[in-house]
LOMAR-573673 format. One record per atom (N, C-alpha, C): x, y, z; atom name; residue in three letters; residue number from 1. Coordinates in nm, 4 decimals. Example, Ala and Ser with C-alpha at 12.3 -4.5 7.8 and 13.67 -1.06 7.14 Angstrom:
REM LOMAR-573673
TIDO         px         py         pz   atom   res     n
TIDO     1.3190    -0.5690     0.7800      N   ALA     1
TIDO     1.2300    -0.4500     0.7800     CA   ALA     1
TIDO     1.3200    -0.3300     0.7800      C   ALA     1
TIDO     1.2850    -0.2250     0.7080      N   SER     2
TIDO     1.3670    -0.1060     0.7140     CA   SER     2
TIDO     1.2900     0.0030     0.7870      C   SER     2
END
This chain:
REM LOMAR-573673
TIDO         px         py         pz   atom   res     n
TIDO     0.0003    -1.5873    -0.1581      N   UNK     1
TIDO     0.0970    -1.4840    -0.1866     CA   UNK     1
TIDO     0.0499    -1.3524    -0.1258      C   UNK     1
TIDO     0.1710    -1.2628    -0.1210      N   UNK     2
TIDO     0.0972    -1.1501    -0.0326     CA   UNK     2
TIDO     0.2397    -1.0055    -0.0988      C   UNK     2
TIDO     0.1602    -0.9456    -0.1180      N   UNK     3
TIDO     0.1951    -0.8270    -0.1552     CA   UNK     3
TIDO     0.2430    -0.7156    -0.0687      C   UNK     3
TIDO     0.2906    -0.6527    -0.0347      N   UNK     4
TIDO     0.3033    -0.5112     0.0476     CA   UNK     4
TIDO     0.4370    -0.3663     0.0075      C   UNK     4
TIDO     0.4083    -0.2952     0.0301      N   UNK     5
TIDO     0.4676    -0.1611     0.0448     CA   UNK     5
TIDO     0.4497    -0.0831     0.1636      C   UNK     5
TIDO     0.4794    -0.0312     0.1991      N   UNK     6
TIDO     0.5174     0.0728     0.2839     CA   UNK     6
TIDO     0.6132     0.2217     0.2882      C   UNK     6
TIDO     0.5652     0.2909     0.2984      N   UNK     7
TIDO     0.6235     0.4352     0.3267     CA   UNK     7
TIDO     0.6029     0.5418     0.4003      C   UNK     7
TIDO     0.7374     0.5658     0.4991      N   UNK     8
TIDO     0.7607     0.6322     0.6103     CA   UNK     8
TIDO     0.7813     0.8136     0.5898      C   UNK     8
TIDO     0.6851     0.9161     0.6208      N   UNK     9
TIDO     0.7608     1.0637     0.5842     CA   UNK     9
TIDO     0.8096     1.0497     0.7161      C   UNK     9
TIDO     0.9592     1.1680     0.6569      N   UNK    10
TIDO     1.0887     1.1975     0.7734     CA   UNK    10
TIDO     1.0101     1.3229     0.7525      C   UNK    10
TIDO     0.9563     1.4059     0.8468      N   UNK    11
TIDO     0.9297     1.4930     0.9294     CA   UNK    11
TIDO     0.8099     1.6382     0.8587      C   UNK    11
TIDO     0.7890     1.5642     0.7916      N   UNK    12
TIDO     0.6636     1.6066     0.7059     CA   UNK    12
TIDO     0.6382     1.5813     0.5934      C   UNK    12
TIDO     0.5434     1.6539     0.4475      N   UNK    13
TIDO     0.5288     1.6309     0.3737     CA   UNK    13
TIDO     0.3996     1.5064     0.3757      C   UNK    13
TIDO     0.4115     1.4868     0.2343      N   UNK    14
TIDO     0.2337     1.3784     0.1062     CA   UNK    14
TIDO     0.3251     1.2612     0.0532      C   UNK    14
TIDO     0.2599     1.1898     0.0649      N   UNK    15
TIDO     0.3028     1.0648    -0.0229     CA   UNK    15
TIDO     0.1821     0.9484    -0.0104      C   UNK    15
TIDO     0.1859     0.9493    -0.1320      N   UNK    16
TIDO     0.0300     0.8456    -0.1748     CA   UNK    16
TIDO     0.1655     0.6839    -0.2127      C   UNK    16
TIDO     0.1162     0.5730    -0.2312      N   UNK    17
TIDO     0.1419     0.4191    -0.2701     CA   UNK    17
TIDO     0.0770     0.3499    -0.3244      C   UNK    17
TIDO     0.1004     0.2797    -0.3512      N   UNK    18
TIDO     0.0003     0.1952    -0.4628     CA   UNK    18
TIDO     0.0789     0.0149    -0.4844      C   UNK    18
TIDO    -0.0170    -0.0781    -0.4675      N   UNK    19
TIDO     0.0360    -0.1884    -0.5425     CA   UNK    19
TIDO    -0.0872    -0.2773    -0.6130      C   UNK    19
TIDO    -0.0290    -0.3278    -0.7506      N   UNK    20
TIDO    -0.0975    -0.3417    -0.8569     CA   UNK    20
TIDO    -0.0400    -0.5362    -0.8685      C   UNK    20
TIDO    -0.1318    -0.6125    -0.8920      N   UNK    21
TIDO    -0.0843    -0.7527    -0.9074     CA   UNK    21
TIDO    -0.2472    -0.8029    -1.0085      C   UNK    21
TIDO    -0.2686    -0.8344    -1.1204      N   UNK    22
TIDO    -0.3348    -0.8884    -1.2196     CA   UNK    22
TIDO    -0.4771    -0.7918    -1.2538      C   UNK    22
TIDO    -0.4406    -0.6720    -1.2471      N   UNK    23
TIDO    -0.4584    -0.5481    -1.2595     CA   UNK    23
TIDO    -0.5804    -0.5147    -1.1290      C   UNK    23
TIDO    -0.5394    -0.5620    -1.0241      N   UNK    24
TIDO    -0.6067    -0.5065    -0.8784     CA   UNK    24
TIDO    -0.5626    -0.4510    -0.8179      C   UNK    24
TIDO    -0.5544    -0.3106    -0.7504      N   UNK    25
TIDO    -0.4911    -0.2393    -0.7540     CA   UNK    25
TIDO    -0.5134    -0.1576    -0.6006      C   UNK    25
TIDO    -0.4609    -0.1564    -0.4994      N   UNK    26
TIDO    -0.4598    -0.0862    -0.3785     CA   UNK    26
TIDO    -0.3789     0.0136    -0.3486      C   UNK    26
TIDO    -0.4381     0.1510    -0.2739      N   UNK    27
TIDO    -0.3802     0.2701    -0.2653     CA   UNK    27
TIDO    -0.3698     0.2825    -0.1405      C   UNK    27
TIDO    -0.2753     0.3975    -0.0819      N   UNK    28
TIDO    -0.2615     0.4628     0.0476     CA   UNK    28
TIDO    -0.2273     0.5441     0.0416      C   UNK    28
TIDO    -0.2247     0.6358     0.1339      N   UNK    29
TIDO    -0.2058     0.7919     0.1519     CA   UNK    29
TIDO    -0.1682     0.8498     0.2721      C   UNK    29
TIDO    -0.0610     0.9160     0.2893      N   UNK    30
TIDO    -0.0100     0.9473     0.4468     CA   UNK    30
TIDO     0.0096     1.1201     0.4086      C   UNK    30
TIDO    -0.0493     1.1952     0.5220      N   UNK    31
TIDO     0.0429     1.2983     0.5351     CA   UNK    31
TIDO     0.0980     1.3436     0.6489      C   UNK    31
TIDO     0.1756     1.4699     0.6693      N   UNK    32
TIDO     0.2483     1.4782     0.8269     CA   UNK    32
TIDO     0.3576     1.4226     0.8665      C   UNK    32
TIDO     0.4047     1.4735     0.9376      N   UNK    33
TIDO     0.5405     1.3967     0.9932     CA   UNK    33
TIDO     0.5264     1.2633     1.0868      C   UNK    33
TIDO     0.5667     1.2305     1.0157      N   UNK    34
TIDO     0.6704     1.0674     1.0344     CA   UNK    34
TIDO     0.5765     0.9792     1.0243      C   UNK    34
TIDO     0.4533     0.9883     0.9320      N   UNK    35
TIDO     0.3519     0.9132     0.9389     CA   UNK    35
TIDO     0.3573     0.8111     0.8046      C   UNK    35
TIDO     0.3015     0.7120     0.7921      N   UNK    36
TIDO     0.3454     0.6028     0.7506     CA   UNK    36
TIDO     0.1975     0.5682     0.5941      C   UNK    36
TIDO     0.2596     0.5829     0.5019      N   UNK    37
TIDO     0.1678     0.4990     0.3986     CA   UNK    37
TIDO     0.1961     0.3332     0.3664      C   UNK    37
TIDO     0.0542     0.2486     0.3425      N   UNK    38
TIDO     0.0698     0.1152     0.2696     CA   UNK    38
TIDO    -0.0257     0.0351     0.2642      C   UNK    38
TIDO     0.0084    -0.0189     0.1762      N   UNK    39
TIDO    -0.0967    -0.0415     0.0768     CA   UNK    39
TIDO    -0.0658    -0.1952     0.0630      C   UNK    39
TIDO    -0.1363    -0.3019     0.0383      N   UNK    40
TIDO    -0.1456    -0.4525     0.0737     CA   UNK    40
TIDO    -0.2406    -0.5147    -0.0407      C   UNK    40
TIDO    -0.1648    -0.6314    -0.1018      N   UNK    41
TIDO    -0.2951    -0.7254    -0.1750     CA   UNK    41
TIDO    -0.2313    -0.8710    -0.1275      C   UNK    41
TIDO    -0.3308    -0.9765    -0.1019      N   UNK    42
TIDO    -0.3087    -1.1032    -0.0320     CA   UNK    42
TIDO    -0.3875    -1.1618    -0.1437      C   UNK    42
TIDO    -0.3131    -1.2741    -0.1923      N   UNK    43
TIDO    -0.3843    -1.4105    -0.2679     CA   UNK    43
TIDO    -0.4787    -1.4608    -0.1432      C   UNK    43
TIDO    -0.6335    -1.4827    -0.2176      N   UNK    44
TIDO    -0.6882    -1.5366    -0.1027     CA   UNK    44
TIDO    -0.7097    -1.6497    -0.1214      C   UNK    44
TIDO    -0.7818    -1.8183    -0.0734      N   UNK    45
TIDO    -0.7943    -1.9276    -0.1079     CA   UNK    45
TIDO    -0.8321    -1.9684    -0.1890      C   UNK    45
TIDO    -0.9179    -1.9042    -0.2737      N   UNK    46
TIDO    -0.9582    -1.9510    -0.3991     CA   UNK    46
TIDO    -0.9115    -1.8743    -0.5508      C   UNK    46
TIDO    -0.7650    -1.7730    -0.5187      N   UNK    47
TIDO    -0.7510    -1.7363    -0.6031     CA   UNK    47
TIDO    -0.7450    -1.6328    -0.6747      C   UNK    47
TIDO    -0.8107    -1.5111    -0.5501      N   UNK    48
TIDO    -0.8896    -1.4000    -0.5989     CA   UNK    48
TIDO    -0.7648    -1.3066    -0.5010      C   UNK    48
TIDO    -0.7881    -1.1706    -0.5527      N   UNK    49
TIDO    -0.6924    -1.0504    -0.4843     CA   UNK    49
TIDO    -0.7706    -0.9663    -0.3635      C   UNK    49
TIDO    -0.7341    -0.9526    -0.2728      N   UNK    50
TIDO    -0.8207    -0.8582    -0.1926     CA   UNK    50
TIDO    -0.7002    -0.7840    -0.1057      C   UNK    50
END
């Protein structure tokens, strides 16, 4: 299984992301125009979040 978000700023501005799946928890952070936050968790083979 695989998790993701993403978020695009239109022409400036902060925006942080976050995704949370069996309380593991990954962040991102973009600032500036048109620059892109995201943040990712992947089931790995044995089960575990990374």
């Amino acid at each position: 299984m695989y998790y993701s978000v993403t978020a695009q700023l239109q022409g400036g501005g902060d925006v942080h992301c976050s995704v949370t799946v069996d309380g593991k928890t990954k962040t991102g952070h973009a600032v500036g125009g048109y620059n892109i936050c995201s943040a990712q968790l992947s089931g790995g083979l044995f089960g575990g979040w990374s």
